[in-house]
C-alpha positions in Angstrom: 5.6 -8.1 3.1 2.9 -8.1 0.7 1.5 -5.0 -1.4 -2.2 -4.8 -2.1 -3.3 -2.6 -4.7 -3.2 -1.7 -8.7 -0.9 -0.6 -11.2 -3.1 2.5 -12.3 -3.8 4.2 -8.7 -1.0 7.1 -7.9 -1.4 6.2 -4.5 -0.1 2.6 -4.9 2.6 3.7 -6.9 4.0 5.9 -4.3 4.0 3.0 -1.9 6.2 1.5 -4.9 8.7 3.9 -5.4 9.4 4.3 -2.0 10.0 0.8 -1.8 11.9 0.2 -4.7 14.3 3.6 -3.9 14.6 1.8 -0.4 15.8 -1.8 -2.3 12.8 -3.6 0.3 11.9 -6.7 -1.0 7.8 -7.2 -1.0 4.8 -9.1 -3.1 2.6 -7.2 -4.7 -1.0 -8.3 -5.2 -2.9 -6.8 -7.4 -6.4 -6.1 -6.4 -9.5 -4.3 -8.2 -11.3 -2.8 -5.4 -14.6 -1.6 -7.8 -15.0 -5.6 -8.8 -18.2 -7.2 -6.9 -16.0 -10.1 -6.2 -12.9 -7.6 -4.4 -11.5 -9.4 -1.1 -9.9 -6.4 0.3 -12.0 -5.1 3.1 -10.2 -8.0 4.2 -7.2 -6.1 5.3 -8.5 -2.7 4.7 -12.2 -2.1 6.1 -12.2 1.3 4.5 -11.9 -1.0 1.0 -9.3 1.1 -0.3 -5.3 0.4 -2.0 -2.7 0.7 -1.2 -2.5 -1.7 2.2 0.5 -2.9 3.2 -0.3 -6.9 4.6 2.8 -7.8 7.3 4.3 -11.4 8.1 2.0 -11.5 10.8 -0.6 -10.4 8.7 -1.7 -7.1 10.8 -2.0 -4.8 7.7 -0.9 -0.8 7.5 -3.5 1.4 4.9 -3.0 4.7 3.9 -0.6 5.7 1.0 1.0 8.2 4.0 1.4 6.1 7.0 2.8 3.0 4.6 5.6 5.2 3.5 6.4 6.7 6.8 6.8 3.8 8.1 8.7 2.3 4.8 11.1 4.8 5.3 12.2 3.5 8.9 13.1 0.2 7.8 16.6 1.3 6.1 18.7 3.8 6.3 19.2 3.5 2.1 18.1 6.2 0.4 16.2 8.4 3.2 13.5 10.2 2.0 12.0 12.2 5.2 13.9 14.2 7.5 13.3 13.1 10.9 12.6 16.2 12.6 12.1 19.8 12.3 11.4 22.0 9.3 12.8 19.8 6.7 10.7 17.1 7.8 7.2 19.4 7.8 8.2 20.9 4.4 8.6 17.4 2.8 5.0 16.3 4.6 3.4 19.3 3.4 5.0 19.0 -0.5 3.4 15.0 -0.3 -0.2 16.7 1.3 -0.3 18.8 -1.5 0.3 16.1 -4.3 -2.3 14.0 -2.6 -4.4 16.4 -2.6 -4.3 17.0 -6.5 -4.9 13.7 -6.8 -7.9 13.7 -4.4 -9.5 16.1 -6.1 -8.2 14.9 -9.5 -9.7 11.4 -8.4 -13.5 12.7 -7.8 -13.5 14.6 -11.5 -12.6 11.3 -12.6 -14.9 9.2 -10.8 -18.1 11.8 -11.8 -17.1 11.0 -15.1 -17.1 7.4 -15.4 -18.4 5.6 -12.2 -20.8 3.1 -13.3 -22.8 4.1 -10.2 -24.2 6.9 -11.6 -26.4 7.4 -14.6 -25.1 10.0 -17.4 -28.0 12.4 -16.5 -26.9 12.3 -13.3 -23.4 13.4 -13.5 -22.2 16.7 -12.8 -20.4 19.2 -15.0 -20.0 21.8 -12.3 -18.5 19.3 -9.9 -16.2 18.2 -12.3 -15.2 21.7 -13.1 -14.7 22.3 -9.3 -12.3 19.5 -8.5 -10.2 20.6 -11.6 -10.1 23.9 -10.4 -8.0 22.4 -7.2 -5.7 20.5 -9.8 -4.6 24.2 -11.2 -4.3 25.7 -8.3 -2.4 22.7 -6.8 -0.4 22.6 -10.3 0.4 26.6 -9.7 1.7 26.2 -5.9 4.0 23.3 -6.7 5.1 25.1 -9.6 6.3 27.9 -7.7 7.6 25.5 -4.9 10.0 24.3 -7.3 11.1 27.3 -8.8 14.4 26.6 -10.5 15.7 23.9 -7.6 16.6 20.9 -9.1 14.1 19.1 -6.7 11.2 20.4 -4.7 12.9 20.1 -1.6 16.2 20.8 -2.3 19.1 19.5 -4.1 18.2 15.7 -3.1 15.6 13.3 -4.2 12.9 12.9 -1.0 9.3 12.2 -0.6 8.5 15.3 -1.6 9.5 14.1 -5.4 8.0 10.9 -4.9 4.8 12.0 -4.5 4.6 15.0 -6.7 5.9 12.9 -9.6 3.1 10.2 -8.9 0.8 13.0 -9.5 1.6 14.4 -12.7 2.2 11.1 -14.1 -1.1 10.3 -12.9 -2.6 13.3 -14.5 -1.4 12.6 -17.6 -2.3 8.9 -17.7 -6.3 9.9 -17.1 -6.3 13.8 -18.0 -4.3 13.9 -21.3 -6.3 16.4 -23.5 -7.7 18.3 -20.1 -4.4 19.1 -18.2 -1.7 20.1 -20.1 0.5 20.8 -16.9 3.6 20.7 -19.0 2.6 23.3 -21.4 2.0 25.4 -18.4 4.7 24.5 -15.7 7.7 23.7 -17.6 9.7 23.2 -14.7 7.6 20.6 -13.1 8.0 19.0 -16.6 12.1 18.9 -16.0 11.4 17.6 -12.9 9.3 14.9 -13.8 11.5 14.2 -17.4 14.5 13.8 -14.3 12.2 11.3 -12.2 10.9 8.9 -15.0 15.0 8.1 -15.8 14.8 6.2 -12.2 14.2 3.1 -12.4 11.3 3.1 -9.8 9.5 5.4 -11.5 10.2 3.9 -14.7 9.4 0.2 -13.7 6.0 1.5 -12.2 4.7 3.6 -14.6 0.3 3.7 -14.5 -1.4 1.3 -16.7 
């Protein structure tokens, strides 16, 4: 399998954990989507990382669907229930770490998209999408409470993908968000994480 995408997006680096916490063997290919020159509506026409690119070449987008299906392809370190509660409390837990990031992603992009002149931007909207950060911040923080991970007492998607965040957050919001002032526990959490060597081998740059 090859991996399409870049060491700085949260979304890739889901993709990578999950594979590396599964032990699946892949390529990675890394791939600047804002460069004029960028190959990758290619495989992706929505122009977007991560995309998973199969032997036979059919190609699977979508930081979600490529972990779902990720998951199926071992039984080694299972990270999503298959059914039931468990499975829709995991889902939601990555929904809601993808959606700081969504949010997290269009401040960032207001800020510093060359598409836009510096009159242009938009101080309000910036404001707005951060605003969704807290509150996501606040709802996982209580979501963890004092477990020793947010979906229990065992590492699962859930983790994954919150941990991607707030390392995220603090790779491109360092002076703005200073989630582990305010959420100590999601600091544990993610102190726990980065000790794993798939988190620690694809830290952002």
């Amino acid at each position: 399998m090859k991996l399409i995408g870049t060491h700085s997006s949260p979304y890739v680096r889901k993709v990578r954990v999950v594979m590396a916490e599964k032990k699946l063997d892949y390529r990675f290919v890394e791939e600047n989507v804002w460069a004029p020159g960028t190959t990758i509506g290619q495989a992706n026409p929505l122009g977007k990382v991560p995309c998973l690119v199969m032997d036979g070449g059919e190609a699977v987008f979508d930081s979600r669907v490529i972990v779902e299906y990720l998951d199926t392809l071992s039984p080694v370190g299972r990270l999503i229930p298959t059914q039931g509660r468990e499975r829709a409390e995991v889902k939601t837990w990555e929904s809601l770490a993808d959606g700081v990031m969504d949010a997290a992603i269009l401040a960032r992009l207001e800020s510093v998209w060359s598409g836009r002149a510096e009159g242009e931007r938009s101080a309000a909207w910036i404001d707005y999408q951060l605003d969704k950060v807290r509150a996501g911040l606040q709802s996982m923080a209580l979501g963890l409470g004092d477990k020793p991970f947010c979906s229990g007492i065992h590492l699962s998607l859930s983790d994954v993908a919150v941990g991607c965040a707030l390392d995220w957050l603090t790779f491109r919001f360092p002076d703005r968000i200073d989630w582990r002032a305010s959420h100590p526990n999601l600091a544990r959490l993610m102190d726990k994480l980065a000790q794993r060597p798939s988190f620690a081998d694809t830290r952002p740059r």
